[in-house]
C-alpha positions in Angstrom: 0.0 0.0 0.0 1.8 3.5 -0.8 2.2 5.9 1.7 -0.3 8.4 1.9 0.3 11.8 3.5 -3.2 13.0 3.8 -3.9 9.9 6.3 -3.5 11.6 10.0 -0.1 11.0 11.2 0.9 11.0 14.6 3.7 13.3 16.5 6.3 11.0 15.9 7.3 8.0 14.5 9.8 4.7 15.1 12.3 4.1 12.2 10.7 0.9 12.3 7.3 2.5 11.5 8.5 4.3 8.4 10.5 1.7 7.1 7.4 -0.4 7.1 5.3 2.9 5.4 7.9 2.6 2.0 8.4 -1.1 2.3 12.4 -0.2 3.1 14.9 -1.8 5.4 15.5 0.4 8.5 19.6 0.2 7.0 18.2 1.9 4.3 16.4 4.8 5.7 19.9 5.4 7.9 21.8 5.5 5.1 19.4 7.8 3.1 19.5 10.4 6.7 23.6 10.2 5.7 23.3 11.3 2.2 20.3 13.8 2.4 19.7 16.4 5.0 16.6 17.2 4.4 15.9 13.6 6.6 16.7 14.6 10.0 15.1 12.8 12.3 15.4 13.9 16.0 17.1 11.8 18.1 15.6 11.1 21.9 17.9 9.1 24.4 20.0 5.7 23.3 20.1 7.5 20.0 16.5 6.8 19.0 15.1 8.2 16.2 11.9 10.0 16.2 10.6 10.8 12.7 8.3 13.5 12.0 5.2 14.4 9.2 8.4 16.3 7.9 10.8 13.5 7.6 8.6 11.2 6.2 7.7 13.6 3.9 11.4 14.0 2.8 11.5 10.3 2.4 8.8 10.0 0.2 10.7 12.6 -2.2 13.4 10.6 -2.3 11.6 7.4 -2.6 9.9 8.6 -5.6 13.5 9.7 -7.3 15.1 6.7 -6.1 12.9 3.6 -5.9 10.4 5.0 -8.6 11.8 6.9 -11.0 15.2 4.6 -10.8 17.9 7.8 -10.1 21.1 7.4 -8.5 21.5 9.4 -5.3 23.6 12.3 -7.2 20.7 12.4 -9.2 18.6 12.7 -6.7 20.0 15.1 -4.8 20.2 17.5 -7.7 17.2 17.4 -8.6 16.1 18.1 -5.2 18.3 20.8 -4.8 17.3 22.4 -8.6 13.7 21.9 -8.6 12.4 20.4 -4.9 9.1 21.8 -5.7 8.5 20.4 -9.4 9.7 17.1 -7.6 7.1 17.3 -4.5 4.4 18.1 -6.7 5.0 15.0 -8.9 5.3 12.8 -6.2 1.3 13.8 -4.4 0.5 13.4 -8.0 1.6 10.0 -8.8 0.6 9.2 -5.0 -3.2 10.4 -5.3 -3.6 8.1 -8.9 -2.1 5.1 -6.9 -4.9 5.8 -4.3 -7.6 6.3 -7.4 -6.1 3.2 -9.0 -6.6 1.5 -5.9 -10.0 2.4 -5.1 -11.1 1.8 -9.2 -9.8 -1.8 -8.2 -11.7 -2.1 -5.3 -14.8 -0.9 -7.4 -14.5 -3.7 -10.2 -13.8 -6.1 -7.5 -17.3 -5.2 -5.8 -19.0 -4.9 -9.1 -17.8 -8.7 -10.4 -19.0 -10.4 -7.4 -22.5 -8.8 -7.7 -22.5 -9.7 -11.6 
């Protein structure tokens, strides 16, 4: 199921939480916090991180470069430093047709078993 930023997110979030939002090893999203700074997660006691509606939305920008569009990092971060907001806008785009596609799905579904 893709990540959906309109759903009502809480305060804070475990990195195990977000890794399970983008399907992602936790190693991953560490590694990702190294090469872009626009992840930050705060960091409570025992080095914890705490991720917020911020962070995750960070993620998901780079998700969509990396994972989705198939970009190398460098790639990635250029684009997000030359056009961040051409790049966030794509990305709720292609987010809000995954959610249409998947409630068109549901639909058919519902409508074959009454047929």
């Amino acid at each position: 199921m893709p990540y959906n930023p309109n759903k009502e997110l809480k305060l804070y979030y475990s990195i195990g939480e977000v890794a399970k939002m983008f399907d992602v090893n936790e190693s991953l999203l560490r590694y990702w916090e190294k090469e872009f700074p626009i992840i930050s997660p705060k960091k409570a006691g025992g080095n914890v991180r705490q991720y917020r509606k911020e962070d995750i939305e960070n993620i998901r920008l780079v998700y969509h470069l990396v994972k989705e569009k198939g970009m190398t990092l460098q790639g990635a971060k250029q684009k997000l430093k030359m056009n961040r907001e051409t790049t966030i806008r794509t990305a709720e785009i292609l987010d809000r047709l995954k959610l249409i596609r998947e409630e068109l799905v549901s639909m058919r579904k519902e409508l074959d078993y009454l047929t």
